[in-house]
Biopython code that builds the backbone (N, CA, C, O; Angstrom):
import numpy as np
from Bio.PDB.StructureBuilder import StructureBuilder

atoms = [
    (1, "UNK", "N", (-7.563, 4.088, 1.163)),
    (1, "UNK", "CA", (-6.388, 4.576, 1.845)),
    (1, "UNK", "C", (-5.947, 5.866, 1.186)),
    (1, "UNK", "O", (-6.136, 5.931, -0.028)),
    (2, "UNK", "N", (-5.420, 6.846, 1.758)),
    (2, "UNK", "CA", (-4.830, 7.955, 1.800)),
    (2, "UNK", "C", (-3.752, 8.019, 1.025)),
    (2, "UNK", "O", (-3.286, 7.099, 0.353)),
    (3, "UNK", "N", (-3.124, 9.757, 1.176)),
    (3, "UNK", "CA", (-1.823, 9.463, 0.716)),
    (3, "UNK", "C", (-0.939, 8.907, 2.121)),
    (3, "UNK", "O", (-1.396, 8.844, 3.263)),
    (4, "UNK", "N", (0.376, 8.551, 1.702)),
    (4, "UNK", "CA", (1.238, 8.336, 3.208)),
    (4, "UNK", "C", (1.707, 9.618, 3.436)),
    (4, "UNK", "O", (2.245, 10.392, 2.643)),
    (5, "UNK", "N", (1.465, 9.745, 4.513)),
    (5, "UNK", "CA", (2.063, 11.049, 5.628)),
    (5, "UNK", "C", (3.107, 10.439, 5.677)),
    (5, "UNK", "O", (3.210, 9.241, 5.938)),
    (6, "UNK", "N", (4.307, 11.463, 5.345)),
    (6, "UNK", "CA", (5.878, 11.175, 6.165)),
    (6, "UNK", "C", (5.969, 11.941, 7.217)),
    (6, "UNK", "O", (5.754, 13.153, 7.216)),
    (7, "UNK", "N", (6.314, 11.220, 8.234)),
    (7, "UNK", "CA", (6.966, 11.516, 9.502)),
    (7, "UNK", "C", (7.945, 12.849, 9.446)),
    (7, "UNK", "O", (9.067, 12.855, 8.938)),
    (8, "UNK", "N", (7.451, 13.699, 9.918)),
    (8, "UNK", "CA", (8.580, 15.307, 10.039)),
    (8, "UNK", "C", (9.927, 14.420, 10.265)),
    (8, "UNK", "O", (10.717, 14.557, 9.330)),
    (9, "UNK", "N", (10.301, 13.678, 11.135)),
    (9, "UNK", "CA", (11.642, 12.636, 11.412)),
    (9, "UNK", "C", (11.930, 12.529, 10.052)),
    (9, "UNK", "O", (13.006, 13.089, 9.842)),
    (10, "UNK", "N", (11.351, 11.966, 8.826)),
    (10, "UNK", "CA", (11.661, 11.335, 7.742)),
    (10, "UNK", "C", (11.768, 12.586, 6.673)),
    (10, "UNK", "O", (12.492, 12.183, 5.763)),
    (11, "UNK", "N", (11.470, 13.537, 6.486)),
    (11, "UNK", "CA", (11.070, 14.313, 5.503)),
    (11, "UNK", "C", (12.473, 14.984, 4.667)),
    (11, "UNK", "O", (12.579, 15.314, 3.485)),
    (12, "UNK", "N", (13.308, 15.027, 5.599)),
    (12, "UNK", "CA", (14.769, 15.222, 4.956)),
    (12, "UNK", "C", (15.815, 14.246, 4.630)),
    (12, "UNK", "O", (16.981, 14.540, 4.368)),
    (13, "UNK", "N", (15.315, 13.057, 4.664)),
    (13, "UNK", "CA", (15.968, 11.551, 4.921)),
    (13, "UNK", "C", (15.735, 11.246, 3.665)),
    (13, "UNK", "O", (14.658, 10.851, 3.217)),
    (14, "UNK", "N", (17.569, 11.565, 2.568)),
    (14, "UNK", "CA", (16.790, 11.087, 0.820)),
    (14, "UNK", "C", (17.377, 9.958, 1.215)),
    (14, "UNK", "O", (16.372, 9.373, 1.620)),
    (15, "UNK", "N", (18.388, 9.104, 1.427)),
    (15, "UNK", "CA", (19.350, 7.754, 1.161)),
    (15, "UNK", "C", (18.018, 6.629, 1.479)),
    (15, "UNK", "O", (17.614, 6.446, 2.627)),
    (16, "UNK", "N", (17.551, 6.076, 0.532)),
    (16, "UNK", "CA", (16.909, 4.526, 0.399)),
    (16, "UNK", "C", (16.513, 3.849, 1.832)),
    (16, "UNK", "O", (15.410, 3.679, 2.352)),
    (17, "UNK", "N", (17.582, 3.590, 2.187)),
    (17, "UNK", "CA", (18.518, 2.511, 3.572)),
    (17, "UNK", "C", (17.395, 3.669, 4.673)),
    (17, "UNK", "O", (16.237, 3.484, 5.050)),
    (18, "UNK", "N", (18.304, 4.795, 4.916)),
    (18, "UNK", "CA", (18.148, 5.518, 5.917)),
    (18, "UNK", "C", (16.549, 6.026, 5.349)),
    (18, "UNK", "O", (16.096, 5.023, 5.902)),
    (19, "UNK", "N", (15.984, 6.323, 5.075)),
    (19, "UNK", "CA", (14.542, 6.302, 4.798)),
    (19, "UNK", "C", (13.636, 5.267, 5.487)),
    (19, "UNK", "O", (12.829, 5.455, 6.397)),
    (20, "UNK", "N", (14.029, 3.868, 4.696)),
    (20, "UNK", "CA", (13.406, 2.712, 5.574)),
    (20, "UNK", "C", (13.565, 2.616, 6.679)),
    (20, "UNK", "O", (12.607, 2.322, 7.394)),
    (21, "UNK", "N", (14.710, 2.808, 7.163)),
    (21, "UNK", "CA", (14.991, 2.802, 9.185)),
    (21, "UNK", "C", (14.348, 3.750, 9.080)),
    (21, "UNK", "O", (13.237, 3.224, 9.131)),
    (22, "UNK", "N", (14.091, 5.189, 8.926)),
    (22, "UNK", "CA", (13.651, 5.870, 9.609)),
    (22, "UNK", "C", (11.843, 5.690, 9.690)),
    (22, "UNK", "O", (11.104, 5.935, 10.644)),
    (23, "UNK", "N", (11.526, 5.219, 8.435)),
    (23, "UNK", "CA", (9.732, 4.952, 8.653)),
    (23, "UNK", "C", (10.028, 4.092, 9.256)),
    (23, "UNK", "O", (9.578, 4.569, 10.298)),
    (24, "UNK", "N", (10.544, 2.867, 9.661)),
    (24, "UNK", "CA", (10.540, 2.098, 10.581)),
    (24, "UNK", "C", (10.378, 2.248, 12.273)),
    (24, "UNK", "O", (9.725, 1.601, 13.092)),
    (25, "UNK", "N", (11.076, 3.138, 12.364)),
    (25, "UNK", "CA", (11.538, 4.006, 13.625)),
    (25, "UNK", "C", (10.300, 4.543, 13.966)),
    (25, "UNK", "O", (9.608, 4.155, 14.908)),
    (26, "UNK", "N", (10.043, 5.390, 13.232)),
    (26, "UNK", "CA", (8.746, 6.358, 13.729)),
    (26, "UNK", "C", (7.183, 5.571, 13.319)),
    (26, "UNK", "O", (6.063, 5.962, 13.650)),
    (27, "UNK", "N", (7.372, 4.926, 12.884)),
    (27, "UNK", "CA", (5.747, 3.546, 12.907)),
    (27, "UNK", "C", (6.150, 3.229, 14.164)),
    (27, "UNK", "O", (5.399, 3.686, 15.027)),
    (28, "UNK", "N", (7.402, 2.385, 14.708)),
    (28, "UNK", "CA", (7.317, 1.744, 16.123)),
    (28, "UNK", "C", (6.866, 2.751, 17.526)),
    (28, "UNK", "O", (6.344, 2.365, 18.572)),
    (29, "UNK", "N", (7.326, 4.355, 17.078)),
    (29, "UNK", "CA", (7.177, 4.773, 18.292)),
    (29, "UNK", "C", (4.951, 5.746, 18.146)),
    (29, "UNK", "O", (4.156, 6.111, 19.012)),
    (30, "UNK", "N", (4.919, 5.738, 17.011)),
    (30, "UNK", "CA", (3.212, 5.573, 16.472)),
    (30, "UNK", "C", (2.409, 4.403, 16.912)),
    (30, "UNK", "O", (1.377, 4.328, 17.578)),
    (31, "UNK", "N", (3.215, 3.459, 16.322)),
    (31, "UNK", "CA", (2.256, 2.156, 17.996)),
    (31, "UNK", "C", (2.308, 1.688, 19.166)),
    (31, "UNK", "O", (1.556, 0.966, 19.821)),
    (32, "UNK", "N", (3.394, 2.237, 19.381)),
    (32, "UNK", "CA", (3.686, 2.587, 20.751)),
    (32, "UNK", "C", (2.878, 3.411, 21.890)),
    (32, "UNK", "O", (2.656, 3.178, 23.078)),
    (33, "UNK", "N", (2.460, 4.708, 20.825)),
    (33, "UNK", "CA", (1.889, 5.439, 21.509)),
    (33, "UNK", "C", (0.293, 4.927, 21.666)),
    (33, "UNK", "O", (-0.422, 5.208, 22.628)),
    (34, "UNK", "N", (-0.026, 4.278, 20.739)),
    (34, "UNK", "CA", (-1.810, 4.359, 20.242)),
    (34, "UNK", "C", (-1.582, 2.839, 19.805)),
    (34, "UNK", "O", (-1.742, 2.639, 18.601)),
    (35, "UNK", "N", (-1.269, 1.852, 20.506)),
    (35, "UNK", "CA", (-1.557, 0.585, 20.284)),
    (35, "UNK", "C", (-3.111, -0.064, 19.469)),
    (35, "UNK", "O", (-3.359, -0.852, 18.556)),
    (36, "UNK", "N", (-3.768, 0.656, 20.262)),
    (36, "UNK", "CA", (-5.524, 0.012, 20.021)),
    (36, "UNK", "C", (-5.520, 0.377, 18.123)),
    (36, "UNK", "O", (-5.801, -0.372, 17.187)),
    (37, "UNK", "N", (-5.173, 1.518, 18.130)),
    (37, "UNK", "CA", (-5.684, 2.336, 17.152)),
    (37, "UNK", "C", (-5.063, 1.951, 15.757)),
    (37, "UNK", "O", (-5.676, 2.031, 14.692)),
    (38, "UNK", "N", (-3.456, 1.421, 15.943)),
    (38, "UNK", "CA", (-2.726, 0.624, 15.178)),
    (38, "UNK", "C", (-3.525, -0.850, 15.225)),
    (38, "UNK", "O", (-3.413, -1.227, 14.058)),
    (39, "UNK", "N", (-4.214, -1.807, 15.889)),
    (39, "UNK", "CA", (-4.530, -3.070, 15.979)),
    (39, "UNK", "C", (-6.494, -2.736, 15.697)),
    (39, "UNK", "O", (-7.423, -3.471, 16.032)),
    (40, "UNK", "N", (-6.535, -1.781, 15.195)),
    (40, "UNK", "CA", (-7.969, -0.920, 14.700)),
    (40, "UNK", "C", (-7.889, -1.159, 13.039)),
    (40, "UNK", "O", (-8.719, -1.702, 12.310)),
    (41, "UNK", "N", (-6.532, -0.533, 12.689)),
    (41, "UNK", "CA", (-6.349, -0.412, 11.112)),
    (41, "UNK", "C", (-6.032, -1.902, 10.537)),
    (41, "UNK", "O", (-5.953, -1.955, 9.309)),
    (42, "UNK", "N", (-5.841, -3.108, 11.240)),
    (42, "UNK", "CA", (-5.548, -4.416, 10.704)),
    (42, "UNK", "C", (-6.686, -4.936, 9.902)),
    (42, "UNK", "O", (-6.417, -5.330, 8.768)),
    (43, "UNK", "N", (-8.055, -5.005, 10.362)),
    (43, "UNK", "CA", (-9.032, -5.661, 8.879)),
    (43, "UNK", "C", (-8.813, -4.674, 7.448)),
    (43, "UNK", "O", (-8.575, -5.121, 6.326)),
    (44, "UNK", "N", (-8.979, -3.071, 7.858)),
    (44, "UNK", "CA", (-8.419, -2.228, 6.398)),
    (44, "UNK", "C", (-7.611, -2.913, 6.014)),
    (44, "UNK", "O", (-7.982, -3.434, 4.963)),
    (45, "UNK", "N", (-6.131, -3.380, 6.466)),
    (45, "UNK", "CA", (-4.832, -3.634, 5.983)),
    (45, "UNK", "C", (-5.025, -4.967, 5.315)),
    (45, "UNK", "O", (-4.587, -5.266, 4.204)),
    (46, "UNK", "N", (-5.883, -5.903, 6.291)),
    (46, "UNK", "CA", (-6.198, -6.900, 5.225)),
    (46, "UNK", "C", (-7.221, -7.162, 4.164)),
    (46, "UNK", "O", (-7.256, -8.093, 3.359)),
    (47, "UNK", "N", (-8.148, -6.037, 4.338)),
    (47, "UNK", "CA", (-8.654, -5.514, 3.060)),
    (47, "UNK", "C", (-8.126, -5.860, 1.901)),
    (47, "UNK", "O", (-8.079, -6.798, 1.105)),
    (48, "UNK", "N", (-7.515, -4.126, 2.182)),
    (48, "UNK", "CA", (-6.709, -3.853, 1.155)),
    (48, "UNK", "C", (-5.686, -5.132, 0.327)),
    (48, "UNK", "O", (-5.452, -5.188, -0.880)),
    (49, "UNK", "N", (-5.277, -5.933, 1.236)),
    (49, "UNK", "CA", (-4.083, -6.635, 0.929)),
    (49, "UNK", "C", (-4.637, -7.877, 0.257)),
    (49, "UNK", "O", (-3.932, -8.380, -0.617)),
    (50, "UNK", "N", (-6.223, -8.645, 0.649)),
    (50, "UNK", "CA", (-6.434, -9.755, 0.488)),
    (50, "UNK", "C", (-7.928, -9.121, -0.933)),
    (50, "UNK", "O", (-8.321, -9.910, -1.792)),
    (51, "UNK", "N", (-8.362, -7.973, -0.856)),
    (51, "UNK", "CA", (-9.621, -7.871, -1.405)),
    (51, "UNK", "C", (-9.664, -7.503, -2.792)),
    (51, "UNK", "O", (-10.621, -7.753, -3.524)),
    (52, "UNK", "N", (-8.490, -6.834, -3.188)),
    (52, "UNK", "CA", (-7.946, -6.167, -4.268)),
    (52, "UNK", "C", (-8.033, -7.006, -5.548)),
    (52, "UNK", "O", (-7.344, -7.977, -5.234)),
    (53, "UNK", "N", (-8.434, -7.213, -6.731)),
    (53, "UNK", "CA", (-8.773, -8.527, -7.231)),
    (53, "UNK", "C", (-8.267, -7.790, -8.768)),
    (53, "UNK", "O", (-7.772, -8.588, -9.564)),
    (54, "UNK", "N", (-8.337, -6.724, -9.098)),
    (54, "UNK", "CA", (-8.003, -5.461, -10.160)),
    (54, "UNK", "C", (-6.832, -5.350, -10.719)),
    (54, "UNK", "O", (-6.616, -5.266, -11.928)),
    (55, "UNK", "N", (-6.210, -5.348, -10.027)),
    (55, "UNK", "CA", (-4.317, -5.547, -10.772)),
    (55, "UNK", "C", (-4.339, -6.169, -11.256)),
    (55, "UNK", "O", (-4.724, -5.846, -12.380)),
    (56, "UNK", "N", (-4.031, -7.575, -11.105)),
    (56, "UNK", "CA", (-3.729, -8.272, -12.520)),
    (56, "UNK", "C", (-4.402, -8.133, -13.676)),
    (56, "UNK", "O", (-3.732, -8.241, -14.703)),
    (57, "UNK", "N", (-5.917, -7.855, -13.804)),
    (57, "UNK", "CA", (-6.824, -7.531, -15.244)),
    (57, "UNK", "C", (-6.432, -6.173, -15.507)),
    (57, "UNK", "O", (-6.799, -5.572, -16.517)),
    (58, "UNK", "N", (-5.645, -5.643, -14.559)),
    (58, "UNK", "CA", (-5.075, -3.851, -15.278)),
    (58, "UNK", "C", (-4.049, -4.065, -16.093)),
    (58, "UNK", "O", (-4.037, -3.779, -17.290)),
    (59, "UNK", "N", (-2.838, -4.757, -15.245)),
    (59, "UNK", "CA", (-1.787, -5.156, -16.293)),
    (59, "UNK", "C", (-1.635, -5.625, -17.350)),
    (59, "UNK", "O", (-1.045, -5.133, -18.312)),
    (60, "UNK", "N", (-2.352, -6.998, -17.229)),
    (60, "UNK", "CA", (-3.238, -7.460, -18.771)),
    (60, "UNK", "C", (-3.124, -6.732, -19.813)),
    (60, "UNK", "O", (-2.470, -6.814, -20.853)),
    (61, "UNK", "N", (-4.071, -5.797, -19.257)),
    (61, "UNK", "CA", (-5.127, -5.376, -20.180)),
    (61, "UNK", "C", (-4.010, -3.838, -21.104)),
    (61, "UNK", "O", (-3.944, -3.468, -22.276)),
    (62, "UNK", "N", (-3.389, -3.403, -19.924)),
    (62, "UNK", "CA", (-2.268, -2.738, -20.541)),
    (62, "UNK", "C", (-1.275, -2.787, -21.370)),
    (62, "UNK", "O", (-0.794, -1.862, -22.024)),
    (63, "UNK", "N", (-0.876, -4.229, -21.322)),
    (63, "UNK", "CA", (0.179, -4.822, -21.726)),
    (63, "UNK", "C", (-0.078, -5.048, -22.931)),
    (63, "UNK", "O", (0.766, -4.768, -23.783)),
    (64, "UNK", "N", (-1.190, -5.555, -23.247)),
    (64, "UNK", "CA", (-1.711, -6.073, -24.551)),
    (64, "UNK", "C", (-2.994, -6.134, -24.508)),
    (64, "UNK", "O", (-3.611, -7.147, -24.179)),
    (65, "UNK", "N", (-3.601, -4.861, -24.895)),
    (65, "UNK", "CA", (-5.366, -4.647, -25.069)),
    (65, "UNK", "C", (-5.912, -5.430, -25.822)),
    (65, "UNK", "O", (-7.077, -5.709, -25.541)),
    (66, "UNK", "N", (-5.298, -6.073, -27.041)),
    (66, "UNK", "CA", (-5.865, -6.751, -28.033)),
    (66, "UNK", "C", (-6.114, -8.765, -27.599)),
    (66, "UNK", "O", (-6.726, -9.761, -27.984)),
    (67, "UNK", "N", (-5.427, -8.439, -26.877)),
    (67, "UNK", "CA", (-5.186, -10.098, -26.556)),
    (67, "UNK", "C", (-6.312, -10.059, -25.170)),
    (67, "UNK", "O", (-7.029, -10.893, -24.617)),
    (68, "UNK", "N", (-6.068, -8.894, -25.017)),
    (68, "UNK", "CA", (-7.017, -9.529, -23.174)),
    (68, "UNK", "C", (-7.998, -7.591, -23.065)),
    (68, "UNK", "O", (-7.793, -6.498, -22.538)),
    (69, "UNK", "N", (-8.911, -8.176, -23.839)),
    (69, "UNK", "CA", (-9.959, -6.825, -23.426)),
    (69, "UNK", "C", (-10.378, -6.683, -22.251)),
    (69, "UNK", "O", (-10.279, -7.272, -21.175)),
    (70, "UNK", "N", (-11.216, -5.150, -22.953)),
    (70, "UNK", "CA", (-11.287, -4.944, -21.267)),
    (70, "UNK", "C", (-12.556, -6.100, -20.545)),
    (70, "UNK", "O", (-12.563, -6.301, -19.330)),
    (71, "UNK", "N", (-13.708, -6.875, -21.610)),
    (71, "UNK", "CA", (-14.478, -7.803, -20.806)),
    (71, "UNK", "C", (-13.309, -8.647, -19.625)),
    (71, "UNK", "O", (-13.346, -8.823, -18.407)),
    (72, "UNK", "N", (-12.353, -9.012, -20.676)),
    (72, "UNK", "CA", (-11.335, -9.997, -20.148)),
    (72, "UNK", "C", (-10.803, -9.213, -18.488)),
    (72, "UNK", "O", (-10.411, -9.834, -17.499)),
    (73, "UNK", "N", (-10.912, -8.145, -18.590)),
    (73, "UNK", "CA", (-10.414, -7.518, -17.905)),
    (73, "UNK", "C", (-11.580, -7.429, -16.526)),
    (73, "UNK", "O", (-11.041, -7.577, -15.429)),
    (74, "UNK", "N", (-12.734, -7.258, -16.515)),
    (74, "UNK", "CA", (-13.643, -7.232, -15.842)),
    (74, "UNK", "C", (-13.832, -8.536, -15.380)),
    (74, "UNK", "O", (-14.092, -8.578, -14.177)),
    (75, "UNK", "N", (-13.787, -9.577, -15.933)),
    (75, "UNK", "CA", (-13.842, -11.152, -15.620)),
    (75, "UNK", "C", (-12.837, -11.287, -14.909)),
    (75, "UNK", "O", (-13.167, -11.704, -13.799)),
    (76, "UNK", "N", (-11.703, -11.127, -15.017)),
    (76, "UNK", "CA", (-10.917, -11.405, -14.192)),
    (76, "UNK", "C", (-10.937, -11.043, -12.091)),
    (76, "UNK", "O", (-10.782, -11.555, -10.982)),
    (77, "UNK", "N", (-11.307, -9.576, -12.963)),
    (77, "UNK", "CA", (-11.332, -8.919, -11.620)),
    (77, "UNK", "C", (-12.142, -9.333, -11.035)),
    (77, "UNK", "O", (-12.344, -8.930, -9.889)),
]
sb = StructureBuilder()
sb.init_structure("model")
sb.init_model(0)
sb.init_chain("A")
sb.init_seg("    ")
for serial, (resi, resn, name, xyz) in enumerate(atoms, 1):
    if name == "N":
        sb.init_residue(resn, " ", resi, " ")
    sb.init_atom(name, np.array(xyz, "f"), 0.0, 1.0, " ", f" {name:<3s}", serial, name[0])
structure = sb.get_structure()
């Protein structure tokens, strides 16, 4: 995955709140337009979301190198 593109809509939008409505806003009217193409990117999304196995042996391994090397770290993952 990429970096995230912000929405020209969003790009002057600092407040937290109003940020989230606004990516909210402009994703709904993005699948709106290109349905298929949004219901295209769902195995990536669950890729990404279900395949990822690396984080936790990163944190680990950051947190305390001595206790959980990097083998520890590769095993995990």
């Amino acid at each position: 995955m990429g970096p995230v593109d912000v929405p020209e809509a969003c790009r002057t939008v600092w407040d937290e709140a109003e940020k989230d409505a606004c990516f909210a806003r402009e994703a709904r009217r993005i699948i709106a337009r290109a349905p298929g193409r949004w219901l295209g990117l769902v195995p990536a999304r669950l890729a990404a979301t279900f395949d990822y196995a690396g984080a936790p042996g990163f944190y680990l391994h950051e947190s305390n190198p001595e206790a959980f090397d990097e083998r520890a770290k590769v095993r995990l993952g």
